[in-house]
GUMI-547107 format. One line per 10 residues: number of its first residue (from 1); for each residue x, y, z of N, C-alpha, C, O, CB. Coordinates in nm, 4 decimals, padded with zeros to 6 digits. Last residue first. Glycine has a CB too. Layout:
! residues N
NUM> X/Y/Z/X/Y/Z/X/Y/Z/X/Y/Z/X/Y/Z  ... .
! end
This chain:
! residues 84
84> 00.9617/-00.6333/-00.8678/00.8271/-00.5899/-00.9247/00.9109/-00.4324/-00.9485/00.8506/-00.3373/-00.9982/00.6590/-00.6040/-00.7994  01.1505/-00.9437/-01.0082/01.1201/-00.7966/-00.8893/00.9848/-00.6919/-00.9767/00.9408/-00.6861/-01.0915/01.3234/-00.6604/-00.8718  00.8363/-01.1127/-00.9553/00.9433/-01.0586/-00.9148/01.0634/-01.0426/-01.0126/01.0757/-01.1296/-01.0989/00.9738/-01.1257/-00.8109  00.5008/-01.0826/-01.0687/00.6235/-01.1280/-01.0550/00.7641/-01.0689/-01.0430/00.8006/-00.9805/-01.1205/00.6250/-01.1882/-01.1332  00.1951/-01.1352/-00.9295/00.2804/-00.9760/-00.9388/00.4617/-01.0661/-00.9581/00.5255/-01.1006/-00.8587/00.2537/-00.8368/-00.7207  -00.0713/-01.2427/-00.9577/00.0347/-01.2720/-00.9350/00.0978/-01.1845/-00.9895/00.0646/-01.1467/-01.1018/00.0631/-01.3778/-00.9575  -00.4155/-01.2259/-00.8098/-00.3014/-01.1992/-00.8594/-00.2173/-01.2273/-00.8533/-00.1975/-01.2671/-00.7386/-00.2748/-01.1404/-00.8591  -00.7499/-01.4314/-00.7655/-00.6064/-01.4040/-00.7130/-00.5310/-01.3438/-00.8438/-00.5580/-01.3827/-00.9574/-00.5263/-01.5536/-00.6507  -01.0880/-01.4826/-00.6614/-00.9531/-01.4411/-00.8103/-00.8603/-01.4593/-00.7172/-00.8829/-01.4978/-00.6025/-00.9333/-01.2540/-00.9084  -01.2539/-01.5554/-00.4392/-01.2763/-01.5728/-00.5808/-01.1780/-01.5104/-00.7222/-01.2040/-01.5025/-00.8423/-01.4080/-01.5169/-00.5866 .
74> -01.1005/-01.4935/-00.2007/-01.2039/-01.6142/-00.2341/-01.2057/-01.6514/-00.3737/-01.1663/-01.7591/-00.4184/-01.3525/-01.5789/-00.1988  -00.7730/-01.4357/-00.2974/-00.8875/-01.3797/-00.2124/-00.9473/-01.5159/-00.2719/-00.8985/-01.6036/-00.3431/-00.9681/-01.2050/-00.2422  -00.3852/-01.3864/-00.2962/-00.5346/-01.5056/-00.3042/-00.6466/-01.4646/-00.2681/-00.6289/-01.4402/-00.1488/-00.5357/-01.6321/-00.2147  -00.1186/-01.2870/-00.4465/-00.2563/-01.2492/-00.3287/-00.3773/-01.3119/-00.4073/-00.4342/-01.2982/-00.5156/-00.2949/-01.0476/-00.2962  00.1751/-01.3402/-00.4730/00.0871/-01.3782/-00.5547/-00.0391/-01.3622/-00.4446/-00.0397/-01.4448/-00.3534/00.1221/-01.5250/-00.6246  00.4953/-01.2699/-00.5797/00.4186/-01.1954/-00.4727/00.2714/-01.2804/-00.5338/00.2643/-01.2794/-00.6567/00.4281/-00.9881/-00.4807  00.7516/-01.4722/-00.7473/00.6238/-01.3665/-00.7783/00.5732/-01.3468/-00.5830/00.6217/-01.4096/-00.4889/00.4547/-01.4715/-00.9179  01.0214/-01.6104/-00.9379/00.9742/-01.5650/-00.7753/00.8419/-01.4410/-00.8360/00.8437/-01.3596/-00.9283/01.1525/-01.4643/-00.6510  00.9528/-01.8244/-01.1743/01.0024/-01.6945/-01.1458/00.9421/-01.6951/-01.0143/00.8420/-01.7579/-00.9799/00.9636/-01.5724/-01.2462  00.8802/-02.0799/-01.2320/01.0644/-02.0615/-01.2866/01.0534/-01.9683/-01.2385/01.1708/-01.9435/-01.2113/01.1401/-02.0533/-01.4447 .
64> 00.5750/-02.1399/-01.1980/00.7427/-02.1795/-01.1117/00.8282/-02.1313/-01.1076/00.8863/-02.1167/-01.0000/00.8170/-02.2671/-01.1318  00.3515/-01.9783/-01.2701/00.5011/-01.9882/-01.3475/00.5958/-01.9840/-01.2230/00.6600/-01.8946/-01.1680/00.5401/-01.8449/-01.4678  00.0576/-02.1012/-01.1244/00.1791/-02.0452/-01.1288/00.2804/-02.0973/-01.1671/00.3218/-02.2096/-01.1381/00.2072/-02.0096/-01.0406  -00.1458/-02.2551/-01.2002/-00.0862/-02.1634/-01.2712/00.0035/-02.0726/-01.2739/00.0358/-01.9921/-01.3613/-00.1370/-02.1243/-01.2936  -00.1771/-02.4639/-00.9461/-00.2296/-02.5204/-01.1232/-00.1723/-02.3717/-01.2315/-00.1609/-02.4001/-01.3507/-00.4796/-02.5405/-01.1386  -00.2050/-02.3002/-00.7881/-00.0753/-02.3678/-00.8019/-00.0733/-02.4554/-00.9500/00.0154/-02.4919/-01.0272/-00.0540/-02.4707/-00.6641  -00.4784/-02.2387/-00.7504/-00.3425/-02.1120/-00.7926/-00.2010/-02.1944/-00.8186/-00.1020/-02.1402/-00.8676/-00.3023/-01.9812/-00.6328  -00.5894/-02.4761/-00.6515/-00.6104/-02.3865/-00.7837/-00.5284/-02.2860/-00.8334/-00.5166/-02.2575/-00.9525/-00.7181/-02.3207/-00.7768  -00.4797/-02.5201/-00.4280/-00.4120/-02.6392/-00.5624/-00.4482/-02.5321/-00.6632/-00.3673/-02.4945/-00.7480/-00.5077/-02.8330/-00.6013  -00.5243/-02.2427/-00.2458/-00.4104/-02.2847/-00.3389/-00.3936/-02.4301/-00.4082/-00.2789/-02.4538/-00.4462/-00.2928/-02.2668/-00.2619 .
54> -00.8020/-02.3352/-00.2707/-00.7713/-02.2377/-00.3087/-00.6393/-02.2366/-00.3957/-00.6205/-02.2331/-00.5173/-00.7760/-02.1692/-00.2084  -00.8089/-02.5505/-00.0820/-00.8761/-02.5927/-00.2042/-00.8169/-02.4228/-00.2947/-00.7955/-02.4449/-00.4139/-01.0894/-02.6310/-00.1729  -00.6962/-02.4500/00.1497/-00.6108/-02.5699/00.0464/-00.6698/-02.5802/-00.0884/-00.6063/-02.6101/-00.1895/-00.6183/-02.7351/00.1069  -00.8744/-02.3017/00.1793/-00.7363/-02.2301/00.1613/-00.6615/-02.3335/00.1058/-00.5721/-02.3135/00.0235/-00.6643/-02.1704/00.2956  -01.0627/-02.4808/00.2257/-01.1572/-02.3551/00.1190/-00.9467/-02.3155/00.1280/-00.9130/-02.3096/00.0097/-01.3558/-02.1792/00.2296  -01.0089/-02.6370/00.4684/-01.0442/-02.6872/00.3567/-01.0411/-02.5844/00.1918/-01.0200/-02.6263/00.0780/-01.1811/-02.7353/00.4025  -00.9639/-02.4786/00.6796/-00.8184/-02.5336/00.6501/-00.8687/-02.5789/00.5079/-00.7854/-02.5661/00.4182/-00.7465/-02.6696/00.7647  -01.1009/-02.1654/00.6722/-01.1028/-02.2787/00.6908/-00.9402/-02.3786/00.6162/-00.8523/-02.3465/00.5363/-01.2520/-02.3059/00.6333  -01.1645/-01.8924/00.6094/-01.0040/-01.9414/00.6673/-00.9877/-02.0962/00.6723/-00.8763/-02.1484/00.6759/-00.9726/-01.8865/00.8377  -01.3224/-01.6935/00.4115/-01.3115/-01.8628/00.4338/-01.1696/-01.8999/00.4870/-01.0763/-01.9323/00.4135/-01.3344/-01.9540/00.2801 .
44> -01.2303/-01.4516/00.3265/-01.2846/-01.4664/00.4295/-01.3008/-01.6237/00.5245/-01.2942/-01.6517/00.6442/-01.3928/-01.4100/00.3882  -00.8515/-01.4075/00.1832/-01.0073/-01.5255/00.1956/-01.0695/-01.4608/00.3360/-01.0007/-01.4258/00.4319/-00.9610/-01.7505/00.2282  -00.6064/-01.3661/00.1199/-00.6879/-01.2686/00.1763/-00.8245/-01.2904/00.1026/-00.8833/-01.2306/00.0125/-00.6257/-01.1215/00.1602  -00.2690/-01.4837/00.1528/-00.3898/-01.5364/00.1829/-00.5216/-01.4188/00.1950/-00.5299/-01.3795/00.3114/-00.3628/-01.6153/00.3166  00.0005/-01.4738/-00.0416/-00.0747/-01.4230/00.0584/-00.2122/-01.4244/00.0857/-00.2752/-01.3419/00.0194/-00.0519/-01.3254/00.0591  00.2497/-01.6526/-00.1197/00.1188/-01.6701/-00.1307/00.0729/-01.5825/-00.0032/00.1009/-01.6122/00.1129/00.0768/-01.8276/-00.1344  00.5854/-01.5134/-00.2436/00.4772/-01.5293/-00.1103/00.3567/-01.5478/-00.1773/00.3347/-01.4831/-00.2796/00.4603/-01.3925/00.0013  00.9255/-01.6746/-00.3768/00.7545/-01.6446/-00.3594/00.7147/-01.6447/-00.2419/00.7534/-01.7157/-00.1491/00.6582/-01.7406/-00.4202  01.1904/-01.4809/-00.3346/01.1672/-01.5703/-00.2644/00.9699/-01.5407/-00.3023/00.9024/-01.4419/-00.2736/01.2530/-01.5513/-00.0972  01.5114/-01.3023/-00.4090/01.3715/-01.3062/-00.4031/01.3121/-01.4682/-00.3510/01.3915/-01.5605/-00.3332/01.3197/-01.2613/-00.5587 .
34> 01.8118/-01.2420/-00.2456/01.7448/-01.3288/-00.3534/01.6156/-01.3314/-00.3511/01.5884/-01.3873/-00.2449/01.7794/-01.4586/-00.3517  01.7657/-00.8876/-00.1540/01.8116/-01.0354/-00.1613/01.7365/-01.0987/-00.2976/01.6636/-01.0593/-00.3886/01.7637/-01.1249/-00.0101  01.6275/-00.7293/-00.1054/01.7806/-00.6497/-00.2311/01.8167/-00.8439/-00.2671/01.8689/-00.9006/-00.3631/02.0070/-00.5051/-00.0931  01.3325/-00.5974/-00.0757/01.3797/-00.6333/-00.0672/01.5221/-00.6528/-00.1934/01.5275/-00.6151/-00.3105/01.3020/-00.6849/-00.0185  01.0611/-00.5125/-00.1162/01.1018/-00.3829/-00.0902/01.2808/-00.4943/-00.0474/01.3490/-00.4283/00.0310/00.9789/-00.2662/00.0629  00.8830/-00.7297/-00.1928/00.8881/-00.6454/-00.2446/00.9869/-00.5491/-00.2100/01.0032/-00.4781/-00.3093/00.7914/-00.6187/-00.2470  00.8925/-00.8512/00.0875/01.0076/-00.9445/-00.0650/00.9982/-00.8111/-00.1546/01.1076/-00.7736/-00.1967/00.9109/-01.1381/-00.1875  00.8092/-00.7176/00.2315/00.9876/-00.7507/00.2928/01.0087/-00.7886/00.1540/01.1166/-00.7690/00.0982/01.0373/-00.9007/00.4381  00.5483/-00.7200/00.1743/00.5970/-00.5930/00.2034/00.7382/-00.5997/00.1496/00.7862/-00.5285/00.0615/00.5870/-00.5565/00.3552  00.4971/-00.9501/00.1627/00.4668/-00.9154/00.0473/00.5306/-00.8023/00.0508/00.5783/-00.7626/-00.0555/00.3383/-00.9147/00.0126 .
24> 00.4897/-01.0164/00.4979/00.5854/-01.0589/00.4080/00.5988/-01.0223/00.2514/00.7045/-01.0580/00.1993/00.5747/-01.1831/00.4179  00.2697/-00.8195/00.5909/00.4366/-00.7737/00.6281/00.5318/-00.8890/00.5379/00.6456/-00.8527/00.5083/00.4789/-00.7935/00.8355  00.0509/-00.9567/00.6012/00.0413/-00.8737/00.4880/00.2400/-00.8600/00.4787/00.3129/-00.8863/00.3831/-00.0761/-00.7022/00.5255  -00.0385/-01.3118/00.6557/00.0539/-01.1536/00.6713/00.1049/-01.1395/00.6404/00.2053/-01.2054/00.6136/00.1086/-01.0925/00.7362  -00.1220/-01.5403/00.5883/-00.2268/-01.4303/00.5718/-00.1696/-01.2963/00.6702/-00.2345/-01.2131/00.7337/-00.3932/-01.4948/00.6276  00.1000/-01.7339/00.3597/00.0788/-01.6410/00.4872/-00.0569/-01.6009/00.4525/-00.1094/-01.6119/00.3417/00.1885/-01.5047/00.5099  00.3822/-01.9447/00.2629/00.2061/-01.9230/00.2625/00.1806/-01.8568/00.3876/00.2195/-01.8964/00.4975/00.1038/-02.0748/00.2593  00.6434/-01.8930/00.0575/00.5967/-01.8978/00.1999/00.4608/-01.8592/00.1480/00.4245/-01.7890/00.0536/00.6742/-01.7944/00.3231  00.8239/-02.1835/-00.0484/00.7449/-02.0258/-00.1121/00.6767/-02.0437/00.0395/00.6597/-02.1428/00.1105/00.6043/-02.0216/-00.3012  01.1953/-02.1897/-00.1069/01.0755/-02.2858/-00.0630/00.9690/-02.1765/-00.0997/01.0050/-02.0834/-00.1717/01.0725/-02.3466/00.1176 .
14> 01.4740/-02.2605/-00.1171/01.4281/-02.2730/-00.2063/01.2530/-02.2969/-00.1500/01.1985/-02.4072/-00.1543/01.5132/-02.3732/-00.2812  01.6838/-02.2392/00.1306/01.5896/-02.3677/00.0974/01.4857/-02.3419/00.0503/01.3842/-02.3699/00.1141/01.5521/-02.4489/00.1959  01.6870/-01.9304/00.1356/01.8380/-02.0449/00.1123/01.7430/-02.1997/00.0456/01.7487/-02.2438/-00.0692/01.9517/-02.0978/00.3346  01.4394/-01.8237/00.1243/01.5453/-01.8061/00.0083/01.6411/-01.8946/00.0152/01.6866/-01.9427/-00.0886/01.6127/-01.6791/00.0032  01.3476/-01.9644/00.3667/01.2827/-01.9740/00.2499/01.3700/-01.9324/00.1644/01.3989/-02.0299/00.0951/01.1655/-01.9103/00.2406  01.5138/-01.7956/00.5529/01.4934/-01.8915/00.5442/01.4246/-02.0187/00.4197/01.4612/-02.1353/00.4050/01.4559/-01.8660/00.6299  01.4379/-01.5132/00.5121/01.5869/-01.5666/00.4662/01.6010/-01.7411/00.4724/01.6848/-01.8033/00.4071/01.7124/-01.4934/00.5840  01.2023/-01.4981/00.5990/01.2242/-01.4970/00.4645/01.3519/-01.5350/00.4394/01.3738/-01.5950/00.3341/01.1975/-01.3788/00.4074  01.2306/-01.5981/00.8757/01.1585/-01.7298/00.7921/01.1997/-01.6586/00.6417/01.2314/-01.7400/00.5550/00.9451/-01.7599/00.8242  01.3980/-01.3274/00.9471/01.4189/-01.5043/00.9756/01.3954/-01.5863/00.8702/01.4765/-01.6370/00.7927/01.3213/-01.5695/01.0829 .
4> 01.2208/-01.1574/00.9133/01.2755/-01.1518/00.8252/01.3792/-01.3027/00.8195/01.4195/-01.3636/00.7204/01.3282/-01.0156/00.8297  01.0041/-01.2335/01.0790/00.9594/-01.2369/00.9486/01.0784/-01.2197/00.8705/01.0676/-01.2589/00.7543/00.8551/-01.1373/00.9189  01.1108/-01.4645/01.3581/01.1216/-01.3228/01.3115/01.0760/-01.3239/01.1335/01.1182/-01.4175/01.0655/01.2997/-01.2652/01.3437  00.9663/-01.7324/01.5060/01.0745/-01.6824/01.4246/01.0365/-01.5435/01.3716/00.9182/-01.5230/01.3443/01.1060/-01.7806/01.3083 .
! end
């Protein structure tokens, strides 16, 4: 599916997209639509274990009620909330 596909896709059915590409943080930021969260992945640890264990921990603090841009590395992450 096309990146701008899955984002319009995710805005109708309410959903947050998990990526380790960069081009969706780009589209919501620079975007007119309904906003839509991205988790963007930027771990050396790709493993399926260390990225799940990553996001329960970021999901333990993200403010639900607002669409945000939110970039994960190993050891911090930001959350940039929408519209930025």
């Amino acid at each position: 599916m096309p990146d701008r596909d899955i984002f319009k896709k995710a805005a109708v059915e309410n959903r947050i997209i998990l990526t380790f590409d960069f081009d969706f943080g780009e589209i919501v930021a620079l975007s007119h639509e309904s906003p839509v969260s991205v988790f963007l992945f930027r771990v050396r640890n790709t493993t399926k274990s260390f990225v799940i264990k990553r996001l329960e921990q970021v999901l333990r603090l993200f403010p639900q009620t607002r669409p945000a841009i939110v970039v994960i590395e190993d050891s911090r992450h930001r959350i940039r909330t929408l519209p930025i």
